[in-house]
C-alpha positions as CSV (number, residue, x, y, z in Angstrom):
1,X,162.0,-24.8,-106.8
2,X,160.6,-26.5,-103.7
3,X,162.6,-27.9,-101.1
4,X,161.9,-31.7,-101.5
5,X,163.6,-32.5,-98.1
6,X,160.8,-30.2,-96.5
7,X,158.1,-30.9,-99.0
8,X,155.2,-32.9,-98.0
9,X,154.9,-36.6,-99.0
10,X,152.4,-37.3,-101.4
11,X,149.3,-39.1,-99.3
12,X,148.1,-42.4,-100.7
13,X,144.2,-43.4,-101.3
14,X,143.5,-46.4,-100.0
15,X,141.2,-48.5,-102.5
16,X,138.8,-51.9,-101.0
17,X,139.4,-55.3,-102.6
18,X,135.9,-55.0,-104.3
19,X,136.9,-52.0,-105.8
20,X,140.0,-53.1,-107.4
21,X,138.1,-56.3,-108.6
22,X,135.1,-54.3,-109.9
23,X,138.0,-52.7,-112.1
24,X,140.4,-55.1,-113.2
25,X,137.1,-57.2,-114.4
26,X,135.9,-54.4,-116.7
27,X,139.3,-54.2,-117.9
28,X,139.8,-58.1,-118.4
29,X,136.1,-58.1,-119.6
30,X,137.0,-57.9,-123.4
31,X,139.2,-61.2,-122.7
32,X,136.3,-63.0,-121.5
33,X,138.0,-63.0,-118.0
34,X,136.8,-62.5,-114.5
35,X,138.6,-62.4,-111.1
36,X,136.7,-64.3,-108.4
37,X,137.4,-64.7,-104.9
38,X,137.3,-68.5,-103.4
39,X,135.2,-69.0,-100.2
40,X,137.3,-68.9,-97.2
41,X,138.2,-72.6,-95.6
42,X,137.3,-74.1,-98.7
43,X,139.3,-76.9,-100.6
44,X,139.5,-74.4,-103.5
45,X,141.3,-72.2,-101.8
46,X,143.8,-74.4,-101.2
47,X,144.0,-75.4,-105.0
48,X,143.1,-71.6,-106.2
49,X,144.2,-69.4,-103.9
50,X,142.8,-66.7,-102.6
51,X,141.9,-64.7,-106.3
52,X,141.9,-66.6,-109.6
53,X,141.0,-66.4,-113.4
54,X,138.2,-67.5,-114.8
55,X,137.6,-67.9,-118.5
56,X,133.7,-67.3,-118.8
57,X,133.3,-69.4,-122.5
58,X,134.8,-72.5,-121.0
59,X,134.1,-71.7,-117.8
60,X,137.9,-72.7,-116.1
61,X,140.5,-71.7,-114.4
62,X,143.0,-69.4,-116.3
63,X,145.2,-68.6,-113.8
64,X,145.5,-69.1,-109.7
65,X,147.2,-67.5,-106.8
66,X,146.3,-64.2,-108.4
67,X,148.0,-60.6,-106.3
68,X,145.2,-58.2,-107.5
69,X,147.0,-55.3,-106.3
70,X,150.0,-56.2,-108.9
71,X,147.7,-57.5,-111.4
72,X,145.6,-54.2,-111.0
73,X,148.9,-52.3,-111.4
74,X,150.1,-54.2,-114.4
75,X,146.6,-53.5,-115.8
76,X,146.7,-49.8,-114.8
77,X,143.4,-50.3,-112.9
78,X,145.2,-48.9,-110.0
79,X,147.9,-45.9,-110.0
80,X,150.4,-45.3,-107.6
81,X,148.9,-43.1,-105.3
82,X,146.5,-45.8,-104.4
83,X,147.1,-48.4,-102.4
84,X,145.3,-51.6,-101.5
85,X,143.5,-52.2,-97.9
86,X,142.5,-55.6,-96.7
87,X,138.2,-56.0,-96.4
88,X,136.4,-59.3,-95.7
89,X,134.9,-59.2,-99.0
């Protein structure tokens, strides 16, 4: 058995925003749901956050102030060696 004081942590990949929104809307593509991202310093992003929902058949908001590394997780678009890193996507 290996010692797992003195065994090497496991090393993390780190995965881009666009990445992890490329995947959770392919997974969220057979609800007729897409994640967008709000421009910055717009009024939306003050009423939509950051990430949001959007149903494409009536074309609103489904949900707001979406965390796509949780919702990716809870989705299983992203496993637990991968983590997310900030881009100015």
């Amino acid at each position: 058995m290996a010692d797992t004081a003195t065994a090497p942590a496991c090393r993390r990949s780190q995965v881009s925003e666009e990445e992890i929104i490329r995947r959770l809307n392919r997974r969220l593509d057979q609800y007729g749901l897409r994640i967008r991202k709000t421009p910055d310093g717009s009024q939306a992003r003050h009423r939509l956050g950051t990430f949001f929902v959007l149903d494409i058949e009536s074309n609103t908001c489904n949900q707001k102030n979406i965390d796509i590394e949780q919702m990716a997780r809870e989705h299983d678009c992203l496993s637990v060696l991968e983590t997310l890193i900030a881009s100015d996507y």
